[in-house]
C-alpha positions as CSV (number, residue, x, y, z in Angstrom):
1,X,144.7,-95.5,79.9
2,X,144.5,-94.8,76.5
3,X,140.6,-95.5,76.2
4,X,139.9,-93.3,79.1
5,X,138.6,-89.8,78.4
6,X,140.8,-87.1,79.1
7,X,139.7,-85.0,82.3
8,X,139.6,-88.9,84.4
9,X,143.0,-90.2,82.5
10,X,144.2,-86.3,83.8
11,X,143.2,-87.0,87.1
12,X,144.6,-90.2,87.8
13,X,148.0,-88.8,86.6
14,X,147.9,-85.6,88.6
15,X,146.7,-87.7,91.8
16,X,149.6,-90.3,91.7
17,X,152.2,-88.2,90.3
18,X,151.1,-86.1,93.7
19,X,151.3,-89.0,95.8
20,X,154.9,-90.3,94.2
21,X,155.9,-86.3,95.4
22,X,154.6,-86.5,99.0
23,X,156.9,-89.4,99.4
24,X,160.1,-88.7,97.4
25,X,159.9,-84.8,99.1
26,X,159.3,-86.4,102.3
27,X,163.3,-87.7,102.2
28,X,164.3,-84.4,101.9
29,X,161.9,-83.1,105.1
30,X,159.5,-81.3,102.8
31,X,156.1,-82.0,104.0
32,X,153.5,-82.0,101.4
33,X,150.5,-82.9,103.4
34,X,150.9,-79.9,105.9
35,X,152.3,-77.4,102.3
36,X,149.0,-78.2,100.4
37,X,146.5,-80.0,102.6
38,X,143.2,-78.0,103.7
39,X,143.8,-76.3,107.1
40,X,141.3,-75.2,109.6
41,X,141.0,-71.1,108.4
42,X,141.8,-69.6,111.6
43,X,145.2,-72.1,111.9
44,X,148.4,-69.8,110.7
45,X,149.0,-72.7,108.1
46,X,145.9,-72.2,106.3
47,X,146.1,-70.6,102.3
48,X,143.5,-70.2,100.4
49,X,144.4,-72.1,97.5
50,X,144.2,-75.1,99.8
51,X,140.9,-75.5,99.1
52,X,141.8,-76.9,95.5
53,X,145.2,-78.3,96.3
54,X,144.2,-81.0,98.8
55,X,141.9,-82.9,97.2
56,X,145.0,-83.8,95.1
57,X,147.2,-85.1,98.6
58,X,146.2,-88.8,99.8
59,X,146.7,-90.1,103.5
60,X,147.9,-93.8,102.5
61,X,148.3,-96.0,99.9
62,X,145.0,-97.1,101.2
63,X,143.3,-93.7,100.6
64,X,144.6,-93.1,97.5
65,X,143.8,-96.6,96.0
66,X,140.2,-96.2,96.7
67,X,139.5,-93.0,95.3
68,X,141.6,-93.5,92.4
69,X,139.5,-96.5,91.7
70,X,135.7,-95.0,92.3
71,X,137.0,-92.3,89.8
72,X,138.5,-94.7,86.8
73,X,135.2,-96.9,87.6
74,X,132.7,-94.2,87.8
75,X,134.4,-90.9,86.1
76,X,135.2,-92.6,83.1
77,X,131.3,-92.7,82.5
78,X,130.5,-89.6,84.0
79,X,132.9,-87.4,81.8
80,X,131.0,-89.0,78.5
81,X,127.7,-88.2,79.5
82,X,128.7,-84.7,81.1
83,X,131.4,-83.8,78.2
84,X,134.9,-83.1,79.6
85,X,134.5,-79.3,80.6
86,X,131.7,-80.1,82.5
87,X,132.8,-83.0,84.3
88,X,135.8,-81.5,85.5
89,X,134.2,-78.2,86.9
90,X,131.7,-80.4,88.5
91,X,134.6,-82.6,89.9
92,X,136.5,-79.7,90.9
93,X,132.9,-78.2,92.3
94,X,132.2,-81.0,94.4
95,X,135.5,-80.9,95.9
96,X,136.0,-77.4,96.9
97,X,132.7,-77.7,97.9
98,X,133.3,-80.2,100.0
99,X,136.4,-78.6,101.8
100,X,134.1,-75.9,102.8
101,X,131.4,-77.9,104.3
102,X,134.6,-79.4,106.1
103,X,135.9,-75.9,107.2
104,X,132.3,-75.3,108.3
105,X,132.0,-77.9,110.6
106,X,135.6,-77.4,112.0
107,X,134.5,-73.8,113.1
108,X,131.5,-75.5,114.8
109,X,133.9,-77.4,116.7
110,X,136.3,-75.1,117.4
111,X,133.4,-72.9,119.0
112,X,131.9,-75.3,120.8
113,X,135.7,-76.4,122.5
114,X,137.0,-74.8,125.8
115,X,139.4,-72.1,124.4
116,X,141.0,-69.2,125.4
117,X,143.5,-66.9,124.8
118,X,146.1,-67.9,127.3
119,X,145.2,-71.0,129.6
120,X,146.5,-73.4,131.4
121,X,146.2,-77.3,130.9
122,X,147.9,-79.1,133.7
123,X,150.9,-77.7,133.6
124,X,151.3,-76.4,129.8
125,X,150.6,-73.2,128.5
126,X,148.4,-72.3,125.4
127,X,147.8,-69.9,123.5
128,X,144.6,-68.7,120.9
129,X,146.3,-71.0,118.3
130,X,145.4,-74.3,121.1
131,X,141.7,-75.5,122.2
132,X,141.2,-77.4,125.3
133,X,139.7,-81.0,123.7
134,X,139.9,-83.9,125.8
135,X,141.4,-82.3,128.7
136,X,144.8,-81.8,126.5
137,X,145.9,-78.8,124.5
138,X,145.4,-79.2,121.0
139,X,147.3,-77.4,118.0
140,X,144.6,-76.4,115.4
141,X,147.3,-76.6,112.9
142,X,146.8,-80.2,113.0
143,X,143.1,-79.9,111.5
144,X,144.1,-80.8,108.3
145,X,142.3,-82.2,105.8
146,X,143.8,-84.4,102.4
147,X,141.7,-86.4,100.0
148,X,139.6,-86.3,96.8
149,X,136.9,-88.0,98.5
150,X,134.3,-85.3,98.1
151,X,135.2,-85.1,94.5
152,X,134.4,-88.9,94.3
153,X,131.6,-88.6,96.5
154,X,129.9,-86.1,94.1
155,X,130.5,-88.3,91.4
156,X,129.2,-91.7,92.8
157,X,125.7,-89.1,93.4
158,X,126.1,-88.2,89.4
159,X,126.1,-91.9,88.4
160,X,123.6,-92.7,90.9
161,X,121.0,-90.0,89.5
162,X,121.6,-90.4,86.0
163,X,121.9,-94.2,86.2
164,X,119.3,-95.0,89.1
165,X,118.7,-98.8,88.1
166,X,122.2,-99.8,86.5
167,X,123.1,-103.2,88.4
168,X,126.3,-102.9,90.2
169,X,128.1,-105.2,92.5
170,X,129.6,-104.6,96.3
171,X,132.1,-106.8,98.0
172,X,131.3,-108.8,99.6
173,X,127.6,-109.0,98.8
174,X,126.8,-111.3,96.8
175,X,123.9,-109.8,94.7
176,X,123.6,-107.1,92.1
177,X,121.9,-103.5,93.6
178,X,120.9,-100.8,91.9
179,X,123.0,-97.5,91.7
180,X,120.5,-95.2,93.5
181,X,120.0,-97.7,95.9
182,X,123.6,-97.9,96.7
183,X,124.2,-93.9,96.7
184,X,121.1,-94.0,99.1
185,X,123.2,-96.5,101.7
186,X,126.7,-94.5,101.0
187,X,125.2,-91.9,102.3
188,X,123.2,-93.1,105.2
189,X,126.8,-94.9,106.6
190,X,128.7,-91.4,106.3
191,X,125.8,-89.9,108.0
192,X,126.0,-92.6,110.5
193,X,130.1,-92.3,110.7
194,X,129.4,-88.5,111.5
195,X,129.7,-89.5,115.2
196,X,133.0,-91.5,115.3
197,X,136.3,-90.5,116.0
198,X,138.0,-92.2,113.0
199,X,139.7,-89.4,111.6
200,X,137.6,-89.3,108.5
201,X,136.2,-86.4,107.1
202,X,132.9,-87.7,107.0
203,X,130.9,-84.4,106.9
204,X,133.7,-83.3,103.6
205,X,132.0,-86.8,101.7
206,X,128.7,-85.6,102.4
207,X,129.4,-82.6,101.4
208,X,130.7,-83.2,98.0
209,X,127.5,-85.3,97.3
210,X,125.0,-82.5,98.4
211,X,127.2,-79.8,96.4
212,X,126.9,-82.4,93.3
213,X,123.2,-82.8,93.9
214,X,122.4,-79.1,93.9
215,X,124.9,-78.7,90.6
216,X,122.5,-81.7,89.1
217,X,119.5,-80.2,89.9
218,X,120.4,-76.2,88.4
219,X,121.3,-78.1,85.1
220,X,117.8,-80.0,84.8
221,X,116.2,-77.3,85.9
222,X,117.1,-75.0,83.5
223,X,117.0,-77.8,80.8
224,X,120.0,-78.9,80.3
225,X,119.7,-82.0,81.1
226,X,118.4,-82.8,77.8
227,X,121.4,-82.7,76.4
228,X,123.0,-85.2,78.8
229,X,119.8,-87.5,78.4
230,X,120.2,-87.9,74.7
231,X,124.3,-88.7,75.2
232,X,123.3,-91.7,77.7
233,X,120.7,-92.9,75.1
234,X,123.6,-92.8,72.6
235,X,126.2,-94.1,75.1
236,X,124.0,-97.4,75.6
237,X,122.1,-97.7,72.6
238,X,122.0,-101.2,71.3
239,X,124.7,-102.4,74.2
240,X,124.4,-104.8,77.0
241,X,123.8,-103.3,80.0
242,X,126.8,-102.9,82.2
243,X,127.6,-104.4,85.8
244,X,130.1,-102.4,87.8
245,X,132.1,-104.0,91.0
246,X,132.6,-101.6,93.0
247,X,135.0,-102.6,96.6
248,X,134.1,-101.0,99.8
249,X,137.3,-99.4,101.5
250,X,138.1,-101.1,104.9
């Protein structure tokens, strides 16, 4: 931890410190998730600052584990080439960013649902806070979204454009690939993943990589990306070029 630069070492701390809370608050009936996860904007639980909060609340072990790992494997580099101030508004960019695309595509939903201001679903009665999904009543205060995945998201795009033919490794395959090729395929299987009903917030992923991509592009295009340009060629001047194993979450 000590070798890490300070806006990723930060952020692993802030992110399992939050995850050690949900838990320990949990015994005491204080739920985290629903306090300071991202709520659908027309539910009663939604705050604003909600957008910024949940990126730091994790689902699972699982969830939490992945992230935290694609941002000590990939952040740690970004944050040198960016410079800490940078990096962490473009972190904190990507995943606000992110949470709206999310919102966005909730509200699609919600319009495009059966709902009403009082109706009846067999034999239960609902009110504007409800849709009709499924046949069922549904409580939009249960669209709620938790994760620093677009954060990460925008920062697997970052390496990927700034590091286009680095060599990295995915489990289980076998063979190195190169970074832009495998930001290319992340992408195309969250696309694809769009369309299931896994409870993933597939549309918030791809949204913290297009945010990140349009951040990318403003900096080159107003040259600024010189800057960055001569920091890799002084990052990996005269070193071996790094290979990067990077675990696909299950």
């Amino acid at each position: 931890m000590k070798l890490l630069p300070p806006i990723t070492k930060n952020l692993l701390i802030i992110n399992v410190l939050c995850f050690v809370a949900i838990h320990v608050l949990n015994l005491h009936e204080i739920n985290l998730k629903d306090l300071l996860g991202l709520h659908f904007f027309l539910a009663e639980h939604f705050k604003p600052f909600q957008l910024l909060t949940y990126m730091f609340i994790h689902a699972n072990f699982e969830h939490i584990l992945f992230n935290m790992f694609a941002l000590w494997m990939f952040g740690r580099i970004i944050e040198q080439v960016l410079g800490s101030k940078r990096f962490l508004f473009y972190y904190l960019a990507c995943g606000i960013g992110a949470g709206l695309i999310q919102e966005l595509v909730q509200w699609v939903n919600y319009e495009s649902l059966q709902h009403v201001d009082v109706a009846r679903v067999g034999t239960k009665l609902i009110s504007g806070q409800y849709v009709v999904q499924n046949g069922m009543a549904v409580d939009i205060n249960y669209w709620n979204t938790v994760g620093a995945s677009g954060a990460v998201y925008g920062i697997l795009l970052a390496f990927g454009m700034i590091f286009p033919n680095e060599q990295i490794f995915i489990f289980p395959i076998p063979f190195p690939i190169k970074a832009k090729f495998f930001v290319i395929g992340y992408a195309l299987i969250e696309l694809f993943m769009t369309h299931s009903n896994d409870g993933v917030a597939h549309f918030a992923h791809l949204g913290g990589m297009l945010v990140g991509f349009i951040i990318l592009l403003f900096w080159k295009d107003n040259n600024k990306i010189g800057g960055i340009l001569k920091k890799i060629h002084d990052l990996f001047r005269g070193k071996p070029k790094n290979n990067f194993h990077v675990y696909r979450k299950n």
